[in-house]
C-alpha positions as a Markdown table, in Angstrom:
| # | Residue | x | y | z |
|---|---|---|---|---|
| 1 | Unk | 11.2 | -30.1 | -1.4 |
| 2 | Unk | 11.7 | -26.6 | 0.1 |
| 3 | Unk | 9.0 | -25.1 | -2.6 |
| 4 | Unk | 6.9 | -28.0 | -1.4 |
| 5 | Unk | 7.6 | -26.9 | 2.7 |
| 6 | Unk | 7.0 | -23.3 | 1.5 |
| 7 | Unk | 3.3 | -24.0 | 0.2 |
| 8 | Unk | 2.4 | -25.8 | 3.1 |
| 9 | Unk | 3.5 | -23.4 | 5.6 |
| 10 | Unk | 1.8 | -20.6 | 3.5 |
| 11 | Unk | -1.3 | -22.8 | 3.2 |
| 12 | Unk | -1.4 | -23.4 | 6.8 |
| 13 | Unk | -0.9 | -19.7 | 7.8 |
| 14 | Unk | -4.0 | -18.8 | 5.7 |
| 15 | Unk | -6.3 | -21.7 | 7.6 |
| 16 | Unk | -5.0 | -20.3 | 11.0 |
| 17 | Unk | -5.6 | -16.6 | 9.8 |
| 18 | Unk | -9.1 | -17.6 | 8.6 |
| 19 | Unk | -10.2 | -19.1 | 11.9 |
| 20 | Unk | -8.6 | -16.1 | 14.1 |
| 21 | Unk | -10.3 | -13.5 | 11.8 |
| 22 | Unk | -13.8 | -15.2 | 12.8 |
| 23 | Unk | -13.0 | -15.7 | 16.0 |
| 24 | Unk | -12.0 | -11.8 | 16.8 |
| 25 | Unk | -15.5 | -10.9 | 15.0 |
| 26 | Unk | -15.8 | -8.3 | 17.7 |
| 27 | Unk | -12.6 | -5.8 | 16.6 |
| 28 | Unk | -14.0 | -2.2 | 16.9 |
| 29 | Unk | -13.2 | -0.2 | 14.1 |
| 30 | Unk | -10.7 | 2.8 | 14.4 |
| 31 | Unk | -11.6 | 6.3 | 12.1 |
| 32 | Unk | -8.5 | 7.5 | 9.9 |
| 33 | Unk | -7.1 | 10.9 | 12.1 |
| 34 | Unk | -7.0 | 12.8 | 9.1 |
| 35 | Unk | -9.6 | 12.8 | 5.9 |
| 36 | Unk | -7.3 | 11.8 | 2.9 |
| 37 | Unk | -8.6 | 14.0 | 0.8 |
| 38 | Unk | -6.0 | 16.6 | 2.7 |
| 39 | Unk | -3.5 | 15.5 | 1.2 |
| 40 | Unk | -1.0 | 17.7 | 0.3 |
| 41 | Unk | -1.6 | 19.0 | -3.1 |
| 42 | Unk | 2.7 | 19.9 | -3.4 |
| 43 | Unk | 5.0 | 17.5 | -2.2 |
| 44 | Unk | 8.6 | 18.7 | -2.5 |
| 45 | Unk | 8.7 | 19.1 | -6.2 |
| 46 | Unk | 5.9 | 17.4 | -7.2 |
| 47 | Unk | 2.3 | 19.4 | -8.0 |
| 48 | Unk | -1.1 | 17.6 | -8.1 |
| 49 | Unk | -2.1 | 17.8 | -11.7 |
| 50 | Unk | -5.5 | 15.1 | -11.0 |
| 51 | Unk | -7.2 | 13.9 | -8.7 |
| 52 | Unk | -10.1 | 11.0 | -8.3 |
| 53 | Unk | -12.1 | 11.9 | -4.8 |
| 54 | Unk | -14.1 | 10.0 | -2.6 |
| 55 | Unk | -17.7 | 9.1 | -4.0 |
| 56 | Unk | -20.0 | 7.1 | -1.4 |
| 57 | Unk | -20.6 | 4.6 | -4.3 |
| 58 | Unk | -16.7 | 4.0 | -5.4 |
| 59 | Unk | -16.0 | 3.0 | -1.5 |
| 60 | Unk | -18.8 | 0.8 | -1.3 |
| 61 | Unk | -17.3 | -0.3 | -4.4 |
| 62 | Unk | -14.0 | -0.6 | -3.0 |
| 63 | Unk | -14.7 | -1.3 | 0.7 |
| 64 | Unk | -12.7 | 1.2 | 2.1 |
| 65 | Unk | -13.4 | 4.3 | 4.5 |
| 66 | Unk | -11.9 | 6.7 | 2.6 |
| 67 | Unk | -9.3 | 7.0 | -0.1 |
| 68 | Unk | -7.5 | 9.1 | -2.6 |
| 69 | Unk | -6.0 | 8.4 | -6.3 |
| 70 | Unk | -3.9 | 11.6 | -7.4 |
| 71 | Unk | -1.7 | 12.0 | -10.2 |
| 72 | Unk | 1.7 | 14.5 | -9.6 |
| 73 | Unk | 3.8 | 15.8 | -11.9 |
| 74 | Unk | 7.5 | 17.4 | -11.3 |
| 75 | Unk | 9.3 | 20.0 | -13.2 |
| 76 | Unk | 10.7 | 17.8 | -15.6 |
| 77 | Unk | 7.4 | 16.2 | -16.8 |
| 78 | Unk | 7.4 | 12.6 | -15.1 |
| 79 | Unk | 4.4 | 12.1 | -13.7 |
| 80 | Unk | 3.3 | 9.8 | -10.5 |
| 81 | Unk | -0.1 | 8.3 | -9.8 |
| 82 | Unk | -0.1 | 7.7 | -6.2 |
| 83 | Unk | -3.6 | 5.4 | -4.3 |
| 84 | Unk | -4.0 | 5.2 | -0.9 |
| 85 | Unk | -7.0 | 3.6 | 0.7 |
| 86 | Unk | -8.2 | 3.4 | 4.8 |
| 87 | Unk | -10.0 | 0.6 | 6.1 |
| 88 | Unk | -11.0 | 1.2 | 9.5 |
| 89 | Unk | -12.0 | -2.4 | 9.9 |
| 90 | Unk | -10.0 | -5.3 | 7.9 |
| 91 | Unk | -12.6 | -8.0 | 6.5 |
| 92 | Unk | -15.4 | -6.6 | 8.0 |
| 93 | Unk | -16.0 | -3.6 | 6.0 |
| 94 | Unk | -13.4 | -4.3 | 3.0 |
| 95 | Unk | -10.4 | -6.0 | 2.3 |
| 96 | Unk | -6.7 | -5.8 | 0.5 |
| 97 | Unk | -6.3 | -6.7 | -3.4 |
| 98 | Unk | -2.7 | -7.5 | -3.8 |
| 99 | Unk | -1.4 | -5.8 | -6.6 |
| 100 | Unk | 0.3 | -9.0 | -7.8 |
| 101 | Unk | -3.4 | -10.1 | -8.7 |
| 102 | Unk | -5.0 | -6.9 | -9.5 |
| 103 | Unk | -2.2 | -5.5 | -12.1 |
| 104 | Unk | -1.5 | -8.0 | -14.6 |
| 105 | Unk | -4.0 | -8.4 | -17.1 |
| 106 | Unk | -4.6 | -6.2 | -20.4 |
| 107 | Unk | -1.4 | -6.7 | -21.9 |
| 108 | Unk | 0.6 | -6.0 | -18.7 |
| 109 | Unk | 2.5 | -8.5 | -16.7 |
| 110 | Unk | 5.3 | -8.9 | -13.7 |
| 111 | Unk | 8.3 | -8.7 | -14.9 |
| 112 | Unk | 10.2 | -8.4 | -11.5 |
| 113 | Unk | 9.1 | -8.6 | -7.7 |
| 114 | Unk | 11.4 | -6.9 | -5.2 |
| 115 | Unk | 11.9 | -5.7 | -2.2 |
| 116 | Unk | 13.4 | -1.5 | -1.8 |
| 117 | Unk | 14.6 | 0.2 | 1.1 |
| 118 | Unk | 13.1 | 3.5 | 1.9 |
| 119 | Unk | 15.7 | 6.5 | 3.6 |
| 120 | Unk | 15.4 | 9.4 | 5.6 |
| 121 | Unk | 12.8 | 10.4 | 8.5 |
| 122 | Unk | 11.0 | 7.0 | 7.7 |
| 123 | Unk | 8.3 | 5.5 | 10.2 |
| 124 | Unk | 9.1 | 7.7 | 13.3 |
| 125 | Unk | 13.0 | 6.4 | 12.8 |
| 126 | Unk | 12.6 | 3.0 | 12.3 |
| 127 | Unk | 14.0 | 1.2 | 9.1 |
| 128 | Unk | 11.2 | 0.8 | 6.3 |
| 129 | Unk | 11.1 | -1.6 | 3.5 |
| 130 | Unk | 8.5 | -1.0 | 0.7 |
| 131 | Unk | 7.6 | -3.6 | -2.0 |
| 132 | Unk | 8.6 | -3.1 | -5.6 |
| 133 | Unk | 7.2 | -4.8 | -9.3 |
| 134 | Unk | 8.2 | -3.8 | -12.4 |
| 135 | Unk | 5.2 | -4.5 | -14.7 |
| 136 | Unk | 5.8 | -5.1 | -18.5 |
| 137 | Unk | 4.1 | -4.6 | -21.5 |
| 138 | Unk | 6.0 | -5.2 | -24.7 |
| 139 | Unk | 8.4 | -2.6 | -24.4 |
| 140 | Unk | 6.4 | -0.4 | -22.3 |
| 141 | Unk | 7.4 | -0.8 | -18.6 |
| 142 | Unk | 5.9 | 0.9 | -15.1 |
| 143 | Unk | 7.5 | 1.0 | -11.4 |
| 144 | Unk | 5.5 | 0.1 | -9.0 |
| 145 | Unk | 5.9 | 0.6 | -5.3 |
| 146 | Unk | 3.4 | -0.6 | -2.4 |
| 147 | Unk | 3.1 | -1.1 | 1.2 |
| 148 | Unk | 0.7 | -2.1 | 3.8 |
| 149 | Unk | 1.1 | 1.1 | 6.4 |
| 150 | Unk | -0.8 | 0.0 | 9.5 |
| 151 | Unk | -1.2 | 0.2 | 13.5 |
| 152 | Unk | 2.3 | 1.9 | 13.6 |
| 153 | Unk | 3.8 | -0.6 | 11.1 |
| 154 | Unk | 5.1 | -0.4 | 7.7 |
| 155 | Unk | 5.1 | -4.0 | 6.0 |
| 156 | Unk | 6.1 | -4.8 | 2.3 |
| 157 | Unk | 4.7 | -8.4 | 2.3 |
| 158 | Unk | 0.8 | -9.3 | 1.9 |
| 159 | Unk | 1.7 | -12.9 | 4.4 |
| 160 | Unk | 2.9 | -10.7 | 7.0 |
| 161 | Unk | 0.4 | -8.1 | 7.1 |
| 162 | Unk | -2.2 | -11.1 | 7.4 |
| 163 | Unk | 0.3 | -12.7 | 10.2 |
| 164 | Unk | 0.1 | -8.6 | 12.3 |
| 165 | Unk | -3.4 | -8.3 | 11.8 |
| 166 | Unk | -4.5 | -11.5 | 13.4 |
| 167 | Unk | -1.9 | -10.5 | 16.5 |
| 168 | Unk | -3.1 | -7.0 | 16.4 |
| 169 | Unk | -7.2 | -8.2 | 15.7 |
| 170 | Unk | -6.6 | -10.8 | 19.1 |
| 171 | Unk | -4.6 | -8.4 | 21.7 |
| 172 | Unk | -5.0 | -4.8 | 20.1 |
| 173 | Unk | -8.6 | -5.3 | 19.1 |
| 174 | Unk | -7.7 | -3.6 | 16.2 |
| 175 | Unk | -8.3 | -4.5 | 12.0 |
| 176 | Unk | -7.4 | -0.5 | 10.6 |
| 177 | Unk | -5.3 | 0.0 | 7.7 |
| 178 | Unk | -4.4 | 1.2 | 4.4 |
| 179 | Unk | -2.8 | 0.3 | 1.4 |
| 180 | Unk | -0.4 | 2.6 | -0.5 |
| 181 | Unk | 0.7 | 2.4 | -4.3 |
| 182 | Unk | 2.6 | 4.2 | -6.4 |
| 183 | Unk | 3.1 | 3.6 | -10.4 |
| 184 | Unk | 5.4 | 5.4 | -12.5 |
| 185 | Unk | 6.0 | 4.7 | -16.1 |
| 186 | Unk | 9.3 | 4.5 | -17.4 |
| 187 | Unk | 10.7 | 6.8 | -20.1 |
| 188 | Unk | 13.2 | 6.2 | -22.7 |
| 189 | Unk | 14.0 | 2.9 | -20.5 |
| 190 | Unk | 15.6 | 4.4 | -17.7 |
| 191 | Unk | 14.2 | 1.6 | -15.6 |
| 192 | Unk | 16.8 | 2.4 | -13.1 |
| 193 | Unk | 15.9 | 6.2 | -13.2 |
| 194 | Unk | 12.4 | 5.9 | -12.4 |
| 195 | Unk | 12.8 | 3.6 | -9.9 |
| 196 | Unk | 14.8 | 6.5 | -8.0 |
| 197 | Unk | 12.0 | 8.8 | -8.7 |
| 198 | Unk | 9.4 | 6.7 | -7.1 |
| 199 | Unk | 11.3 | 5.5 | -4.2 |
| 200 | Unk | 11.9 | 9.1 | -3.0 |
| 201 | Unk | 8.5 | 9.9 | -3.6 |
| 202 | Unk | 7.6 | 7.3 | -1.7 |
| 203 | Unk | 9.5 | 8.2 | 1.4 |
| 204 | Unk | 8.0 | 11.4 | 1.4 |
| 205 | Unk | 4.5 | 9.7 | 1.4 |
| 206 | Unk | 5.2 | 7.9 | 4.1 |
| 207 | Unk | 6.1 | 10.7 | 6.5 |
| 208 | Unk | 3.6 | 12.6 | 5.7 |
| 209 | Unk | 0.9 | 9.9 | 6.2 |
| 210 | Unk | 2.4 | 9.4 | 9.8 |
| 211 | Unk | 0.3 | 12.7 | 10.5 |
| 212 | Unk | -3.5 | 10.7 | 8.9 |
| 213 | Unk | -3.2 | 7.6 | 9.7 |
| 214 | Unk | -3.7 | 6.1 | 13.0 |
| 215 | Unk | -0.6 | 4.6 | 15.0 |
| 216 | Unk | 0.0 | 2.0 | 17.4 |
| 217 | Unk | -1.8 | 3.5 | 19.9 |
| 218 | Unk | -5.2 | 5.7 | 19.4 |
């Protein structure tokens, strides 16, 4: 019965967000501070080693304003692929792909959803929670972190995000926002190892994004 309660209420929140979104047509949309393709090239101990730049095509493709897909490496040879992409206007010029539907496929599939808290100098001193999957492929596993930073908010869950940006679309008259990913494979199946590794990665990120991404106010 609670499953059943669940789906409705989720079912029910899409409908309302569908009929909000239409009805706040009118949001103006809000230019990213900062052009991502600034982003640091060194973060702590992590060097970019690749990077996949803005091409007019890929973010018609993708529908965003701008975006960035860089791959770091540290000292010790892990490597990081870290995506962020800016929309400056939520379902008008582009939309979110949860990961949970974009990821699996080709072999790969979830093998655990969870949520991870970030430390340190996180969203201007306010607690953070980030979203974590650990995708599987035979015995080949990734860690996967991802969060919705957006109008001075740092949200783990797709539902909520949808829940702020019909609040923020109706008395902000705001839609901006990005998504951020991070996918690290695992080595020698220290699972619990990499998931370290990304999560202070990620807090890093997430500072340093404070400084390109617009806030709550603009």
């Amino acid at each position: 019965m609670g499953q059943i309660v669940r789906s409705l209420i989720i079912l029910l929140l899409f409908a309302a967000t569908s009929v909000l979104l239409h009805a706040t047509s009118s949001v103006t949309a809000v230019p990213i501070k900062k052009t991502l393709a600034e982003f640091p090239a060194r973060i702590g101990q992590w060097r970019l080693i690749d990077s996949y730049l803005s091409s007019s095509d890929i973010l018609e493709m993708l529908g965003v304003k701008d975006y960035i897909q860089y791959n770091y490496a540290n000292p010790q040879g892990d490597q990081v692929n870290l995506y962020i992409g800016y929309y400056d206007a939520v379902g008008v010029t582009g939309s979110y792909h949860s990961p949970k539907n974009c990821l699996p496929g080709g072999g790969w599939g979830i093998a655990e959803v969870k949520k991870v808290p970030l430390q340190g100098d996180t969203n201007r001193g306010k607690p953070v929670t980030v979203a974590e999957m650990l995708i599987q492929n035979g015995s080949e596993y990734q860690v996967v972190l991802y969060w919705y930073q957006n109008r001075g908010r740092i949200i783990h869950s797709e539902y909520w995000e949808k829940v702020y940006l019909v609040l923020d679309a109706l008395f902000k008259g705001r839609r901006d926002g990005s998504f951020v990913r991070i996918m690290m494979h695992v080595k020698d199946g220290d699972i619990q190892g990499t998931e370290e590794k990304a999560t202070q990665f990620a807090e890093q990120v997430q500072v340093l994004l404070q400084d390109y991404l617009p806030g709550a106010t603009i």
